[in-house]
HTML snippet that shows the backbone in 3Dmol.js (N, CA, C, O; Angstrom):
<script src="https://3Dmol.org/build/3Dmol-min.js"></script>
<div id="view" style="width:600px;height:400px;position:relative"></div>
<script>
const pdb = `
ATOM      1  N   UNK A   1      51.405  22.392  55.563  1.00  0.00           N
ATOM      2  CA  UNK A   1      50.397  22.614  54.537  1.00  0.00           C
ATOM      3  C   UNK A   1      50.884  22.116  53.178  1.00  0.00           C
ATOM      4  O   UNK A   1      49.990  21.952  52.348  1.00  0.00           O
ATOM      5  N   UNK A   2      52.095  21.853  52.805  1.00  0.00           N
ATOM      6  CA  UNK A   2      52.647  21.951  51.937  1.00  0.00           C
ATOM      7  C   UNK A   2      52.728  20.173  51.472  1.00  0.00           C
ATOM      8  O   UNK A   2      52.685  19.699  50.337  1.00  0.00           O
ATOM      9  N   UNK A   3      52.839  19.560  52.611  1.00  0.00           N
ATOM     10  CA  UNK A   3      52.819  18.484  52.512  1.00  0.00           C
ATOM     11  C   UNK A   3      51.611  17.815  52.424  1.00  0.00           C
ATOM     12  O   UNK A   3      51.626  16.633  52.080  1.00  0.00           O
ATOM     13  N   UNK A   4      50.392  18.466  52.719  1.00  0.00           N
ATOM     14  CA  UNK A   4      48.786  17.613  52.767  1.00  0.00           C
ATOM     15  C   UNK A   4      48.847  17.787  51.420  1.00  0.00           C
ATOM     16  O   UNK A   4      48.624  16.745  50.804  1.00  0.00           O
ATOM     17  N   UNK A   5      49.217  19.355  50.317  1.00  0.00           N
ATOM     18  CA  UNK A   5      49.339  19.080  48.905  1.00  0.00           C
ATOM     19  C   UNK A   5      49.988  18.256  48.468  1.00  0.00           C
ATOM     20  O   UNK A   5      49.310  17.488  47.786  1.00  0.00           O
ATOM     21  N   UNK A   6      50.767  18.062  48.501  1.00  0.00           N
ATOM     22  CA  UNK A   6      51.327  16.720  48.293  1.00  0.00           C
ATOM     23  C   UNK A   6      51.010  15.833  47.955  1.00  0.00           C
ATOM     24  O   UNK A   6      51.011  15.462  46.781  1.00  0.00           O
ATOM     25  N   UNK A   7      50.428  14.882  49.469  1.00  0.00           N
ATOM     26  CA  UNK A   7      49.475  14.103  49.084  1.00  0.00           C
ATOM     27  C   UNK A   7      48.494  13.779  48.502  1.00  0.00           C
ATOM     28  O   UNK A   7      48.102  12.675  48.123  1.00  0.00           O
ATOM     29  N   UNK A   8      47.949  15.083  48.400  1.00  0.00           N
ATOM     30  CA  UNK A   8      46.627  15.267  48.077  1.00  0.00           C
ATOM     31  C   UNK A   8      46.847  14.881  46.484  1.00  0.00           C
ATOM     32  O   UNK A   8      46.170  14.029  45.908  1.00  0.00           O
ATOM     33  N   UNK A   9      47.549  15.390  46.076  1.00  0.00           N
ATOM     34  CA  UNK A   9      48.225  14.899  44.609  1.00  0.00           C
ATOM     35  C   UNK A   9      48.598  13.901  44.294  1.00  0.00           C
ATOM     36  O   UNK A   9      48.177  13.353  43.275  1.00  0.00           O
ATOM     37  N   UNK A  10      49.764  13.220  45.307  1.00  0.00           N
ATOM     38  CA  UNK A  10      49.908  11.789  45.080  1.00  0.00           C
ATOM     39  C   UNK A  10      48.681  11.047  44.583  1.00  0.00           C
ATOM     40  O   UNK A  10      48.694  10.243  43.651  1.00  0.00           O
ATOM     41  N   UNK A  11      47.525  11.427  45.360  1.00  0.00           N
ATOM     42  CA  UNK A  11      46.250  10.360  45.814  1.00  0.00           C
ATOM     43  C   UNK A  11      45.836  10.394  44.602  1.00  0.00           C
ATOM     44  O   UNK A  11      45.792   9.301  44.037  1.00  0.00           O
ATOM     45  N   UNK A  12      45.459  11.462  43.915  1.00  0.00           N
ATOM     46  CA  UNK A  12      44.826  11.784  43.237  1.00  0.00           C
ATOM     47  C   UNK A  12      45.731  11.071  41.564  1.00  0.00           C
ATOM     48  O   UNK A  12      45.286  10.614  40.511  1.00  0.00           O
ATOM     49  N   UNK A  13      47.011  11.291  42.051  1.00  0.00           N
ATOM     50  CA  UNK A  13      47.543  11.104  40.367  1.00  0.00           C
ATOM     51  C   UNK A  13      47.167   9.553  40.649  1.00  0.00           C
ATOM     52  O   UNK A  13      46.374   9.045  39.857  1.00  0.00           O
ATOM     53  N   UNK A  14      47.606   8.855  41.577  1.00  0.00           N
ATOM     54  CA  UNK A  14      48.195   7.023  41.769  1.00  0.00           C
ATOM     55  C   UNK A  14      46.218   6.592  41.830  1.00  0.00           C
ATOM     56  O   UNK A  14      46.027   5.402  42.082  1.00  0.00           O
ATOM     57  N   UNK A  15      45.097   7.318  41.657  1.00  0.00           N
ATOM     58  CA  UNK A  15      43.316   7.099  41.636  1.00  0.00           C
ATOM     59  C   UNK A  15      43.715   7.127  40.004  1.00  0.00           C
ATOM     60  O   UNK A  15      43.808   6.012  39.490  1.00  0.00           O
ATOM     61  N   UNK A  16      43.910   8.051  39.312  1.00  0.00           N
ATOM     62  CA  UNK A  16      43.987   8.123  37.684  1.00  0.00           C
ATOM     63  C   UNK A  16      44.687   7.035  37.363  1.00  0.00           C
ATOM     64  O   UNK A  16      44.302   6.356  36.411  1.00  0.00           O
ATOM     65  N   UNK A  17      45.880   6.653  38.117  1.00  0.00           N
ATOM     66  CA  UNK A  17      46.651   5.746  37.095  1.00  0.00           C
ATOM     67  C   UNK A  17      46.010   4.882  37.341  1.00  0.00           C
ATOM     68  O   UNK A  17      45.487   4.529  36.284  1.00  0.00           O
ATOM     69  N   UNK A  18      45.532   3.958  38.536  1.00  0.00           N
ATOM     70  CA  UNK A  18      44.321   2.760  39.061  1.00  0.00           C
ATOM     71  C   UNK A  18      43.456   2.635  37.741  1.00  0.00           C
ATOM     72  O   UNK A  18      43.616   1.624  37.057  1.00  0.00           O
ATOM     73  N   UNK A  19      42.620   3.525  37.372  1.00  0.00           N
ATOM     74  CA  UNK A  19      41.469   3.917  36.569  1.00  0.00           C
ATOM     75  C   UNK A  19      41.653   3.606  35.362  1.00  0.00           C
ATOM     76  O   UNK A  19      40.923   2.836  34.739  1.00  0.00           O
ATOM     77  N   UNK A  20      43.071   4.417  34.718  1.00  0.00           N
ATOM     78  CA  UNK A  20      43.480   3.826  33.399  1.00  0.00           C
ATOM     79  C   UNK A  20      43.827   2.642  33.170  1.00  0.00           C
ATOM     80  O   UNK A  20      43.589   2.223  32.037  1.00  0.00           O
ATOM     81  N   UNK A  21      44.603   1.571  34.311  1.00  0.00           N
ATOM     82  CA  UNK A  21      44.730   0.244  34.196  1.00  0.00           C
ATOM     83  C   UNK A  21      43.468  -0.488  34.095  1.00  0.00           C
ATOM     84  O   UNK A  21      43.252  -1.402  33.299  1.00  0.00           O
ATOM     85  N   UNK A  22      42.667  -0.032  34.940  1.00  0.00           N
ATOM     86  CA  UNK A  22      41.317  -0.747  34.988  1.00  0.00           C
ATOM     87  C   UNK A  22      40.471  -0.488  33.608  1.00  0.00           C
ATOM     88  O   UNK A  22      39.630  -1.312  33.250  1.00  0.00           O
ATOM     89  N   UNK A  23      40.660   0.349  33.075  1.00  0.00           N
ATOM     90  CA  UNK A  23      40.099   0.970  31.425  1.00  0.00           C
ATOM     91  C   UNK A  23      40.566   0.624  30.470  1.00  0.00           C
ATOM     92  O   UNK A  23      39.952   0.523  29.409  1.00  0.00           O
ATOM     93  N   UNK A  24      42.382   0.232  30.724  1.00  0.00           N
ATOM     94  CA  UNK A  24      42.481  -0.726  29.857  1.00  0.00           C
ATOM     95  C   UNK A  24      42.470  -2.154  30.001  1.00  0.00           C
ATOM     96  O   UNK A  24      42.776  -2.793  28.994  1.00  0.00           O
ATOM     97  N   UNK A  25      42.292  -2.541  30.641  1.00  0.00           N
ATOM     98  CA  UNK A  25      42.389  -3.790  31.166  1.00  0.00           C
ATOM     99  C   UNK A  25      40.160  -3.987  30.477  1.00  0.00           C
ATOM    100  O   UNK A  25      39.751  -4.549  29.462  1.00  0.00           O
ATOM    101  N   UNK A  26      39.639  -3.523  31.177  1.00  0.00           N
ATOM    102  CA  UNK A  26      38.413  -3.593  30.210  1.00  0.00           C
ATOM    103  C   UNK A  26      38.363  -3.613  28.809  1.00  0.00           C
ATOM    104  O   UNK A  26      37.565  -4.366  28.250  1.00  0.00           O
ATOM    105  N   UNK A  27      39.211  -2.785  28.087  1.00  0.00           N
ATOM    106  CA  UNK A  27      39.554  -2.730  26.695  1.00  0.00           C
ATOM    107  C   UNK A  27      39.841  -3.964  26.241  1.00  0.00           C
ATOM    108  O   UNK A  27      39.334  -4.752  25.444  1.00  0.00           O
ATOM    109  N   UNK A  28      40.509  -3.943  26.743  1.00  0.00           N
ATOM    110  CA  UNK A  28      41.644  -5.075  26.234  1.00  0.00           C
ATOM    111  C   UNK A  28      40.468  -6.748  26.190  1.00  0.00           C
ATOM    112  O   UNK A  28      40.545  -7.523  25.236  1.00  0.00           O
ATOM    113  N   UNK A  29      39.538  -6.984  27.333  1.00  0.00           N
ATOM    114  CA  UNK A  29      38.809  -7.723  27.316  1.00  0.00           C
ATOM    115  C   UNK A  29      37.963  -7.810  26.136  1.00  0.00           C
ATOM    116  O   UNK A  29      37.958  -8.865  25.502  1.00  0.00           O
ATOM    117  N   UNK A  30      37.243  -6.822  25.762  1.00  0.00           N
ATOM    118  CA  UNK A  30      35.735  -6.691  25.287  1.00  0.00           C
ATOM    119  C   UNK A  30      36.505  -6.086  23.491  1.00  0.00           C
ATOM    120  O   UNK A  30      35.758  -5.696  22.594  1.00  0.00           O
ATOM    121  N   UNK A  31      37.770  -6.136  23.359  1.00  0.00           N
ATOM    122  CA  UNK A  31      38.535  -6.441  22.329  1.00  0.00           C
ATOM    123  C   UNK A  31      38.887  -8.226  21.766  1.00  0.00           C
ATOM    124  O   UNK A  31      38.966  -8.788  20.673  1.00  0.00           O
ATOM    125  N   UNK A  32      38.989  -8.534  22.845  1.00  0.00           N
ATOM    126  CA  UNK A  32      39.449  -9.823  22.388  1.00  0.00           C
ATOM    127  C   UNK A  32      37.923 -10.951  22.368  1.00  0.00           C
ATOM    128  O   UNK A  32      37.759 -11.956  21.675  1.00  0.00           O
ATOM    129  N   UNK A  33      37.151 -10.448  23.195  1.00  0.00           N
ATOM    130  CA  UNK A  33      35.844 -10.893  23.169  1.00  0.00           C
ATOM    131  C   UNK A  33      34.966 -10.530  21.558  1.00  0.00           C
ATOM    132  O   UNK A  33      34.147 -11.299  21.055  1.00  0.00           O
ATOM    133  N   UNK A  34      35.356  -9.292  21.013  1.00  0.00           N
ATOM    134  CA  UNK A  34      34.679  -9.131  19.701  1.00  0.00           C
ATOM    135  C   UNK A  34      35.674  -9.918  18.799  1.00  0.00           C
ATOM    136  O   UNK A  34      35.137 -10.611  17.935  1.00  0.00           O
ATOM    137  N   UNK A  35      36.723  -9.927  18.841  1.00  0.00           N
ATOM    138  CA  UNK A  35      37.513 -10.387  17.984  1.00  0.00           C
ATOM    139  C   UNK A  35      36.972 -12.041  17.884  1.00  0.00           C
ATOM    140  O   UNK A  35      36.624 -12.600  16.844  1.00  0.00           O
ATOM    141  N   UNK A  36      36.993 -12.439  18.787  1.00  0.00           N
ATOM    142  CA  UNK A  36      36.122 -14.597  19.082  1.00  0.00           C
ATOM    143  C   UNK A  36      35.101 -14.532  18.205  1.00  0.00           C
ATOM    144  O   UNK A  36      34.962 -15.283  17.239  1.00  0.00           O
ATOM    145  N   UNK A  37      34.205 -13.432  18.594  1.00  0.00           N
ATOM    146  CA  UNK A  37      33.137 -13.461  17.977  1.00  0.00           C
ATOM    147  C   UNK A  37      33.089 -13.469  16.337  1.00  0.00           C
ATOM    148  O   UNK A  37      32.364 -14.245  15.715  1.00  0.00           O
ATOM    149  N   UNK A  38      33.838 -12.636  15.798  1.00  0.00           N
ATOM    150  CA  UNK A  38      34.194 -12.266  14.491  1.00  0.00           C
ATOM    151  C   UNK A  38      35.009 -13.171  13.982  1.00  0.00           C
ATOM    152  O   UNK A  38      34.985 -13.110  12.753  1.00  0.00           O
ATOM    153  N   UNK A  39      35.615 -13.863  14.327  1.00  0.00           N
ATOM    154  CA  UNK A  39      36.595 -15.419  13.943  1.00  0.00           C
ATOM    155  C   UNK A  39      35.432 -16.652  14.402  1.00  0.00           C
ATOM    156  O   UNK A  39      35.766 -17.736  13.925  1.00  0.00           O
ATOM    157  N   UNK A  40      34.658 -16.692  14.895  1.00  0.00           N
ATOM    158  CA  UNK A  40      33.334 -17.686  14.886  1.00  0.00           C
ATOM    159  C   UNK A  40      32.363 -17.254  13.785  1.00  0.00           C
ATOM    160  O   UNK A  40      31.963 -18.196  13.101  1.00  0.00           O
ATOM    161  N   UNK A  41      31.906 -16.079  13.467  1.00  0.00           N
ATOM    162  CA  UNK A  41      31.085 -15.914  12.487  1.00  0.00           C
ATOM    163  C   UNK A  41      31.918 -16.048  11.002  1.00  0.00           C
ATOM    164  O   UNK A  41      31.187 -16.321  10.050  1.00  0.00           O
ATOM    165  N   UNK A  42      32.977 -15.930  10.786  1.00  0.00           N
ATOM    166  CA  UNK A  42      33.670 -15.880   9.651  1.00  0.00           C
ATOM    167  C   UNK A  42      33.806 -17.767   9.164  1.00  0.00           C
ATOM    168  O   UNK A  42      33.664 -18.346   8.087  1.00  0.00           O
ATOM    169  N   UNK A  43      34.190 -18.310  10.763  1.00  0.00           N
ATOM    170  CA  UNK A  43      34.360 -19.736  10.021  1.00  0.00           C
ATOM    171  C   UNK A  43      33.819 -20.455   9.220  1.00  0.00           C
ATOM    172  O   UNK A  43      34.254 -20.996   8.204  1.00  0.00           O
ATOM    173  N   UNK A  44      32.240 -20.466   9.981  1.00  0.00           N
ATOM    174  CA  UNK A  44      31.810 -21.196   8.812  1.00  0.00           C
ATOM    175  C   UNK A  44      31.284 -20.791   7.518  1.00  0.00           C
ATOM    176  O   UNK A  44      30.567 -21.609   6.941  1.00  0.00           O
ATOM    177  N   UNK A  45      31.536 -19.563   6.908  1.00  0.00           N
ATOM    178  CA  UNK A  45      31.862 -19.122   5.565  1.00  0.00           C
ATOM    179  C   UNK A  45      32.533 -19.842   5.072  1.00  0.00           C
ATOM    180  O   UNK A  45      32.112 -20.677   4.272  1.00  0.00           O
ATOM    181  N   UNK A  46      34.108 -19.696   5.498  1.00  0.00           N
ATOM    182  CA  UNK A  46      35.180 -20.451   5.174  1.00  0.00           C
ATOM    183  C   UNK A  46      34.687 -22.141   4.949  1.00  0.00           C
ATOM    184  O   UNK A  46      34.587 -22.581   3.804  1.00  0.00           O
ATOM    185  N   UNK A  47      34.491 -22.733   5.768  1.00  0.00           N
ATOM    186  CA  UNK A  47      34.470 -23.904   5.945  1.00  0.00           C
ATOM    187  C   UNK A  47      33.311 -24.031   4.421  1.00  0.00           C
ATOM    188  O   UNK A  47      33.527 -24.668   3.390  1.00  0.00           O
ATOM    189  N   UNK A  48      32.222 -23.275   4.733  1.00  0.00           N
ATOM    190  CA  UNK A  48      31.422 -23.416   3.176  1.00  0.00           C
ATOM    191  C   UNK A  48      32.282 -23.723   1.890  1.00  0.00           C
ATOM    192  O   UNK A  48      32.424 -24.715   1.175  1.00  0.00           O
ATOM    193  N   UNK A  49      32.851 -22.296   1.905  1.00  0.00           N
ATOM    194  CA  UNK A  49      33.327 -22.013   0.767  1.00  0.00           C
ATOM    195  C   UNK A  49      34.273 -23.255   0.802  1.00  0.00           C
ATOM    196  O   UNK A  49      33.956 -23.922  -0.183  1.00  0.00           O
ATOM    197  N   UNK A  50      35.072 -23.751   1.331  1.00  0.00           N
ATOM    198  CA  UNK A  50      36.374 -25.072   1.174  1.00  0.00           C
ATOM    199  C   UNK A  50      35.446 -26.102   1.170  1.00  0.00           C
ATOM    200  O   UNK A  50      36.183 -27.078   1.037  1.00  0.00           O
ATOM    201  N   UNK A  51      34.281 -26.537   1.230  1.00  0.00           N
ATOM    202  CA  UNK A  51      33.970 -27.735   0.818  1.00  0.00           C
ATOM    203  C   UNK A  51      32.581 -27.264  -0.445  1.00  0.00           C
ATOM    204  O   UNK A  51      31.628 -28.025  -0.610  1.00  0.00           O
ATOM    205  N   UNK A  52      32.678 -26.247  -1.037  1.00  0.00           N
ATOM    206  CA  UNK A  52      31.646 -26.054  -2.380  1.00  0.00           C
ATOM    207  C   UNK A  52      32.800 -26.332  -3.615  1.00  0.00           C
ATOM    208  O   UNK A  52      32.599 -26.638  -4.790  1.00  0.00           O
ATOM    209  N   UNK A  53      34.134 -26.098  -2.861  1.00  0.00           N
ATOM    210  CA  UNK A  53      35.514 -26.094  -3.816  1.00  0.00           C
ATOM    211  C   UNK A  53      36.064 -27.334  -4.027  1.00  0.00           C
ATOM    212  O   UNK A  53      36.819 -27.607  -4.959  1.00  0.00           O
ATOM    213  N   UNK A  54      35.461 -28.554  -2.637  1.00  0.00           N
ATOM    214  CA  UNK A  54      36.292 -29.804  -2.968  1.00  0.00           C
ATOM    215  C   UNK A  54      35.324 -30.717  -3.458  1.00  0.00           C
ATOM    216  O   UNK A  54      35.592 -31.915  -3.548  1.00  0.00           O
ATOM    217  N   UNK A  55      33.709 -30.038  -3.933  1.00  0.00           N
ATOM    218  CA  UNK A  55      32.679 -30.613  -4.575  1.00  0.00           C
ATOM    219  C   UNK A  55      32.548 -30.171  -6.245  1.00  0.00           C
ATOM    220  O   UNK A  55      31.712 -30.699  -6.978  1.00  0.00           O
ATOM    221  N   UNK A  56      33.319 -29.330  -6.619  1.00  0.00           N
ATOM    222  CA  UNK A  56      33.720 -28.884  -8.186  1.00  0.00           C
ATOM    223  C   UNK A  56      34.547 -30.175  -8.679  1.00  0.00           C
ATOM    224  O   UNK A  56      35.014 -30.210  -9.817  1.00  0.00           O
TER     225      UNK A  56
END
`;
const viewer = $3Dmol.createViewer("view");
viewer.addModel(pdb, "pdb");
viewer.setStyle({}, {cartoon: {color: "spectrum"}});
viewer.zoomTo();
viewer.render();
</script>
């Protein structure tokens, strides 16, 4: 009996740790995916602003 707890625990801790890799591993995506996004909308500001500066 002592040993089905056991397992039963193993299963259960090594399902959580699965879950958190997979949660961060999503993170980590839909982080670097906003971040593209936010370095594409910023450029061409930039790019504005450096050629309103080499037209002064």
């Amino acid at each position: 009996m002592e040993a089905w707890f056991f397992w039963l625990a193993t299963v259960i801790t090594v399902a959580f740790l699965v879950m958190m890799v997979i949660l961060f591993i999503c993170q980590w995506v839909i982080y670097f995916r906003v971040e593209k996004t936010v370095m594409q909308r910023q450029h061409p500001a930039y790019l504005r602003q450096s050629q309103a500066k080499e037209g002064d």
